[in-house]
C-alpha positions in Angstrom: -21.9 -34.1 -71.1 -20.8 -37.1 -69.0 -18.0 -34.5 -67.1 -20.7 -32.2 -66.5 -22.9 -34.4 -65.0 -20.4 -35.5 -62.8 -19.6 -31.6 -61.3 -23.3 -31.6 -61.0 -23.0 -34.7 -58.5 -20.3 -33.3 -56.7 -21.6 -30.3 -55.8 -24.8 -31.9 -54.9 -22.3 -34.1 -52.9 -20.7 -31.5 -51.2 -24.1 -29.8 -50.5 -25.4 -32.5 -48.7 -22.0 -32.3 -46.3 -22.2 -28.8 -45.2 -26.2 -29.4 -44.6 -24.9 -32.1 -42.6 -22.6 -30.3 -40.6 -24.4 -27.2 -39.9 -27.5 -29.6 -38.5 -24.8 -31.1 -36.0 -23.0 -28.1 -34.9 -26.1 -25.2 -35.0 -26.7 -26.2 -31.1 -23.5 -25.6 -30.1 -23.5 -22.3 -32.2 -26.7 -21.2 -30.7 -25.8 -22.3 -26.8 -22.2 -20.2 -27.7 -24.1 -16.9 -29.0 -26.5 -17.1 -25.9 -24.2 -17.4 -23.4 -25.2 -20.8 -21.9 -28.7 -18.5 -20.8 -31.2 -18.5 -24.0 -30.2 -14.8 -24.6 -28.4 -13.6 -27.4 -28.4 -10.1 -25.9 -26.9 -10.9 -22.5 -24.0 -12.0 -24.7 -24.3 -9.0 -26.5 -24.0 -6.9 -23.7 -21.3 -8.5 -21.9 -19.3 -7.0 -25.1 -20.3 -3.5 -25.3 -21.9 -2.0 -22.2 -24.5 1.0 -23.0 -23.2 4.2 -23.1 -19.6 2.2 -24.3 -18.0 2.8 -27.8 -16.5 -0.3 -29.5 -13.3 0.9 -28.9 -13.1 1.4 -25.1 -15.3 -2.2 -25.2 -12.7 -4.0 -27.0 -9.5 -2.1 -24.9 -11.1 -3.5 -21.9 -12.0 -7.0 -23.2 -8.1 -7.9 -24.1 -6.9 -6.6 -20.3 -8.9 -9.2 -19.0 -5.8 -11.2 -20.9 -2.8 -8.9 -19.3 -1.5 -10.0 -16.5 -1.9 -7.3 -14.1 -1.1 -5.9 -10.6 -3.4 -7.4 -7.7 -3.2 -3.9 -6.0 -4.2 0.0 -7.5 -1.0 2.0 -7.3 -3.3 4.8 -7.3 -3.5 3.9 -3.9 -1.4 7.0 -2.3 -3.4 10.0 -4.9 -1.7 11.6 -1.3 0.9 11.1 0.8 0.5 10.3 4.1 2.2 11.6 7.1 4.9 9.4 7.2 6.2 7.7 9.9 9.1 5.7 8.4 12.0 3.3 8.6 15.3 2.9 6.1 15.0 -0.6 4.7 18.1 -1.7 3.0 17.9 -3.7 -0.4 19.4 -6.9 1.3 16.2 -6.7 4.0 14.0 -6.8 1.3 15.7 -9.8 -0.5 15.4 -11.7 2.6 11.9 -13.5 3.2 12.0 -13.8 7.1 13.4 -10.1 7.6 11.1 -8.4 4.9 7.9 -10.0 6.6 9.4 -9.2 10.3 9.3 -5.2 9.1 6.0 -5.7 7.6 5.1 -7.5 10.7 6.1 -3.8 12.2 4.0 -1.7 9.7 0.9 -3.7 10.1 1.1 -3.8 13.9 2.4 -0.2 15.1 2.6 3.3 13.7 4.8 3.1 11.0 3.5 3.3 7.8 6.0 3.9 4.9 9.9 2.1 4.1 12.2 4.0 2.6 13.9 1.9 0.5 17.1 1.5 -1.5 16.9 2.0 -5.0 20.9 3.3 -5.4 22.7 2.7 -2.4 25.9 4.4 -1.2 28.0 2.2 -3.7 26.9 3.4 -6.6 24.7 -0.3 -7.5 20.9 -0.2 -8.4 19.3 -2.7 -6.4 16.8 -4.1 -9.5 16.4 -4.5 -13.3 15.4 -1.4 -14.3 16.1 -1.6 -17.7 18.4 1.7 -18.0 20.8 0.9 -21.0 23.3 3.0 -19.1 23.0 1.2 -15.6 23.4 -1.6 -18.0 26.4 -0.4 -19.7 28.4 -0.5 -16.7 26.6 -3.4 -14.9 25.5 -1.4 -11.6 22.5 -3.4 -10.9 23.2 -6.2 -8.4 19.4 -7.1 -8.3 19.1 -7.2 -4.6 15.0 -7.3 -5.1 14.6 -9.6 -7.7 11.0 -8.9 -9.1 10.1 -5.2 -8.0 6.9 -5.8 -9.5 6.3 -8.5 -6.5 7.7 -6.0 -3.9 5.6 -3.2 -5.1 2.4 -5.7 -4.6 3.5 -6.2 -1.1 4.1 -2.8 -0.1 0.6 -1.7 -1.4 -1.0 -4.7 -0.3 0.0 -3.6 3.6 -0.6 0.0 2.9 2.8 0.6 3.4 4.1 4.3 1.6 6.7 3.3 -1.0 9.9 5.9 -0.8 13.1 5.4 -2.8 15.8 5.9 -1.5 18.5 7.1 -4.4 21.9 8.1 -3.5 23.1 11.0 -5.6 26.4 11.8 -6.0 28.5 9.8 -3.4 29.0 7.0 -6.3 32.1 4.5 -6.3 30.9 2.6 -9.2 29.6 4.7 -11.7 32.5 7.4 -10.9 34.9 4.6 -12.5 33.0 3.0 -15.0 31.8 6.4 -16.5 34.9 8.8 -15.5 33.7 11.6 -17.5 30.7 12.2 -15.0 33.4 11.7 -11.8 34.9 14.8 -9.7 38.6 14.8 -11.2 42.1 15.7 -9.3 43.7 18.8 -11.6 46.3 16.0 -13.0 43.3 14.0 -14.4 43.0 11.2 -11.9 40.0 10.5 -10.1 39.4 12.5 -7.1 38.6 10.4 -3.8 37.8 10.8 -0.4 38.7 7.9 2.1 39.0 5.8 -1.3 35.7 6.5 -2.7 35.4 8.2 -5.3 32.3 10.9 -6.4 29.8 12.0 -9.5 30.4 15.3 -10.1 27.1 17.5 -9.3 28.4 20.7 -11.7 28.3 17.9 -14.4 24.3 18.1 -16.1 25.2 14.3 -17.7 25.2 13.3 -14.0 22.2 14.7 -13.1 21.0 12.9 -16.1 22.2 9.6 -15.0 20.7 10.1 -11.6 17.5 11.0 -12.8 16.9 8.5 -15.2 17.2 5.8 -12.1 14.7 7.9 -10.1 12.3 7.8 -13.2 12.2 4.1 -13.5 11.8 3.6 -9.7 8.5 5.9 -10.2 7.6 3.9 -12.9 7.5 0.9 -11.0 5.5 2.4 -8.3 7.4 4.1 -5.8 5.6 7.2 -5.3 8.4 9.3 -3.5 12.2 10.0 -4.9 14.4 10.8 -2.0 18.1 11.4 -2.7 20.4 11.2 0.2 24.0 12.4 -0.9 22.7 15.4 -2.7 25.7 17.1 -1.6 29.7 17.6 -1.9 31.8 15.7 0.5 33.0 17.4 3.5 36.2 18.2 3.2 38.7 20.8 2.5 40.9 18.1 0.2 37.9 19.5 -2.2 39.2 22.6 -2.7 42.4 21.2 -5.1 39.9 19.3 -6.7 38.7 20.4 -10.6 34.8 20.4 -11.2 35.7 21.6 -14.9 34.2 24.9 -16.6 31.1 25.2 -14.9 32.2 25.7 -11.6 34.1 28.6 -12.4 31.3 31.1 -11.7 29.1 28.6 -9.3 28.8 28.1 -6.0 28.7 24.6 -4.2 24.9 25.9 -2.8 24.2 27.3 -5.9 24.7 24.5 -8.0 23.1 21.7 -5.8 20.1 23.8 -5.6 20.0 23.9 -9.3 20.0 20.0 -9.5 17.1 20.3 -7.3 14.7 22.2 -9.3 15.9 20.3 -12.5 15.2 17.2 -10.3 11.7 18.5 -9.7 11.0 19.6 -13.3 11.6 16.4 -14.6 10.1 14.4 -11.8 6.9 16.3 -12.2 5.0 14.3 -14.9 5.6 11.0 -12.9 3.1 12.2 -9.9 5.7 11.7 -6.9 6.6 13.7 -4.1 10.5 14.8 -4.0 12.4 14.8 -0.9 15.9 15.0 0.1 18.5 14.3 3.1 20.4 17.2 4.4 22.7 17.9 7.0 21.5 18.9 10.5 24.4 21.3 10.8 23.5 23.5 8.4 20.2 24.7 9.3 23.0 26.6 12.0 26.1 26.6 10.2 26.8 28.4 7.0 30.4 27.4 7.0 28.9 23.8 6.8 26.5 24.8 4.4 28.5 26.4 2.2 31.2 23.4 2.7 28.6 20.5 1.5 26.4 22.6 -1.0 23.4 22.7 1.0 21.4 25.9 1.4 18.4 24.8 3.6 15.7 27.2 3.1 16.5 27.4 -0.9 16.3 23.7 -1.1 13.6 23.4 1.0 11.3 26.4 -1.0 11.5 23.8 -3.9 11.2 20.3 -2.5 8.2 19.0 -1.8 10.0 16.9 1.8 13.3 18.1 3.0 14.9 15.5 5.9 17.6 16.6 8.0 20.0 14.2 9.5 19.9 15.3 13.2 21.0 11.8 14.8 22.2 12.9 18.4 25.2 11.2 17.7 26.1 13.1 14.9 26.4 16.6 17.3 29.1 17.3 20.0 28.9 18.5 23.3 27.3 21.9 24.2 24.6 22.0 21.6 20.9 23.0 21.9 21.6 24.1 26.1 23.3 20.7 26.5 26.2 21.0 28.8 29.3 21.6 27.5 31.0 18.6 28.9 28.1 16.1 28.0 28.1 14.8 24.3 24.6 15.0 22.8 24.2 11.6 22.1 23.0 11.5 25.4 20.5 13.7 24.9 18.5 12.5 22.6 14.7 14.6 23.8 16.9 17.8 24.3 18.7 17.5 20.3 16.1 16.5 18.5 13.9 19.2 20.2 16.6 22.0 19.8 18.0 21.1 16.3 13.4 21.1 14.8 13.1 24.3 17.0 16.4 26.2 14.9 14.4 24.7 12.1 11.3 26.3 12.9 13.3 29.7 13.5 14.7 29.1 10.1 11.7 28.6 8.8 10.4 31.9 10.0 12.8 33.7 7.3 10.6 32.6 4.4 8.1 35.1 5.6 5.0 32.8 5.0 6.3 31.3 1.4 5.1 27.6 0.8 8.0 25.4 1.7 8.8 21.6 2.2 7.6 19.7 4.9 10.1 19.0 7.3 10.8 15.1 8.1 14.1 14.4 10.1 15.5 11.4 10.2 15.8 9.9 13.9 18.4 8.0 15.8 17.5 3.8 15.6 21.0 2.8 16.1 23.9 2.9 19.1 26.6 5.2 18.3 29.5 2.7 19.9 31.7 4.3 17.8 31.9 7.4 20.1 34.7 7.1 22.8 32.7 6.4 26.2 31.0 8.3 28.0 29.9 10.2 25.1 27.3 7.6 24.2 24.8 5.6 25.5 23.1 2.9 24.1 19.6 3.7 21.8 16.3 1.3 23.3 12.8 2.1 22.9 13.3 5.2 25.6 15.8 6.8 23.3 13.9 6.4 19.9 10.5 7.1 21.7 12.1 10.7 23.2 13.2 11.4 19.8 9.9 10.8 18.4 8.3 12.4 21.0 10.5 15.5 20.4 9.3 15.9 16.9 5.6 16.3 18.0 6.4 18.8 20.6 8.4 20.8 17.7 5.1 21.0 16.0 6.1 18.6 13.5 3.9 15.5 12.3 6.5 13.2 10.5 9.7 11.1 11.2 11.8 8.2 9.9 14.0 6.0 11.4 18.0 5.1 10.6 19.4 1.8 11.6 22.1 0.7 8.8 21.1 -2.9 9.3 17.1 -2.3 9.3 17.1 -3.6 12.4 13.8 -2.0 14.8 12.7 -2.5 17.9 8.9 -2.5 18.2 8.9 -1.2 21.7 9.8 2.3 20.5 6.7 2.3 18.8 2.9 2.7 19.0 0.5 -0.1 18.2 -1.8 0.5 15.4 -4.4 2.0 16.2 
């Protein structure tokens, strides 16, 4: 009897505690529930919205715990016309020379960097987290959060374009020699010591797409590959592409990279482009050389960008005379080489093809013997530019190795 009177006790003991303790805390509870305003139902609703099920409530409630973006990458739903420069990775990594080319978007005309995502040595130029870039350590990490250069780009409405070099690839090409262009012995083929990806190999395209697909995911919102060609030379021709190549043409097969490119590049939501010779829009010995058939390529890309850098063409093109190199000529080539396009263009018979986008002259070709050069100031770039409009053609990006640009070429914002 004695035990149970003492359970009785301590339960009235305990009793008395938790009557204690709900007195104290029930004002705290009560300002909690009514969110500091006397309302239980403003708390309520700051939960579940009307019209909102508990799910969609709740997925919202724990992202306003994610870190995320301080920009909407939805931003470019379409492109713009895009009047570009080539930013190289090691731009970007620097502080004072990414803000100077900002500086240039947010004061003149231009309005989208192409940018290196795989530059012409093979490397990725940020952790992309590709088990096979990481196999072979290709990523040098040029831009070390891509997250924090995506911000910027969006935050200056600047168009975000990767730049991804196909198949002129030094590093992959040894570290993976199964996807390189071999010699008929075995050994690596090479052209002035660099070696190549092979394009009739499909693991290659593979590899290349898989980089393009992770610089979409990160928010560039256009894949350009430059190199999407063979190398031009005739030290090809005793080179072995394996199996495939038997019964495929250089053109042939290049295009079909392109439309696999495409196809698997469509669920990301970017626009496709690609850099192609100048020459061949002319030349179907070049064209046939390098791979590239213009008006195939260009009926399946969305952007097609030929190279047509005055300095890049000899003497007598376009009603240049025939002792004067074009390089200095820079209205006259750029005028003559978007007009042969337009006459290309004109074979397609009204089919929906790519926009056309050539890449201008930013640098001085000092590698020419004088007098075939001159040297490349706002004059020069501005004729180019000026060029493309009177071709009838709306966009244009510049090429200077180092990323270096001269804001006198350009027009101030408007």
């Amino acid at each position: 009897m004695a035990y149970r009177k003492r359970q009785r006790n301590t339960r009235k003991y305990w009793f008395l505690i938790l009557l204690i303790a709900l007195i104290i805390c029930a004002p705290f509870v009560y300002k909690y529930l009514t969110n500091k305003d006397g309302d239980v139902n403003n708390f309520i609703s700051s939960i579940i919205k009307p019209g909102e099920s508990t799910v969609e409530t709740l997925e919202v409630g724990f992202n306003d715990y994610l870190e995320s973006p301080g920009v909407s990458y939805n931003l470019y739903s379409e492109a713009p016309k895009v009047k570009g420069l080539y930013v190289n990775a090691s731009a970007v990594s620097s502080k004072e020379r990414f803000n100077t080319l900002i500086d240039i978007a947010n004061t003149t005309e231009v309005n989208a960097f192409v940018i290196d995502v795989k530059n012409d040595s093979g490397r990725i130029t940020f952790d992309m987290d590709n088990p096979q870039s990481d196999e072979i350590n290709a990523e040098v990490k040029y831009m070390k959060d891509i997250n924090v250069v995506m911000d910027r780009l969006y935050e200056n409405d600047i168009y975000p374009i990767a730049r991804i070099v196909a198949f002129k690839d030094p590093w992959s090409s040894k570290k993976i020699t199964d996807l390189a262009i071999k010699n008929k012995d075995g050994s690596l083929w090479m052209y002035d010591k660099v070696s190549w990806l092979n394009p009739y190999n499909k693991d290659t395209w593979d590899y290349v797409l898989n980089v393009a697909k992770k610089a979409a995911e990160v928010g560039f919102k256009e894949i350009q590959f430059d190199y999407i060609r063979f190398e031009a030379t005739r030290s090809l021709n005793n080179a072995d592409f394996g199996v495939d190549a038997e019964n495929k043409t250089r053109m042939e097969v290049i295009s079909e990279f392109v439309a696999y490119a495409m196809k698997e590049l469509e669920p990301y939501n970017v626009k496709v482009s690609a850099d192609v010779f100048g020459t061949i829009i002319t030349s179907k010995v070049d064209a046939k050389a390098i791979g590239q058939d213009y008006l195939d390529m260009a009926e399946k890309l969305d952007v097609i960008c030929p190279m047509v850098y005055p300095s890049h063409y000899g003497k007598g093109f376009f009603g240049i005379p025939r002792d004067k190199h074009s390089d200095l000529y820079p209205y006259e080539t750029i005028l003559g080489s978007m007009t042969a396009s337009n006459e290309k263009y004109k074979e397609l018979n009204g089919k929906k093809a790519a926009i056309v986008r050539p890449w201008l002259q930013a640098f001085t070709a000092s590698y020419l013997r004088k007098p075939n050069y001159k040297s490349y100031g706002p004059e020069e770039i501005r004729a180019q530019i000026q060029a493309t409009y009177d071709a009838g053609l709306e966009e244009w990006i510049l090429w200077h190795a180092g990323s270096k640009y001269n804001k006198d070429a350009l027009l101030k914002e408007q």
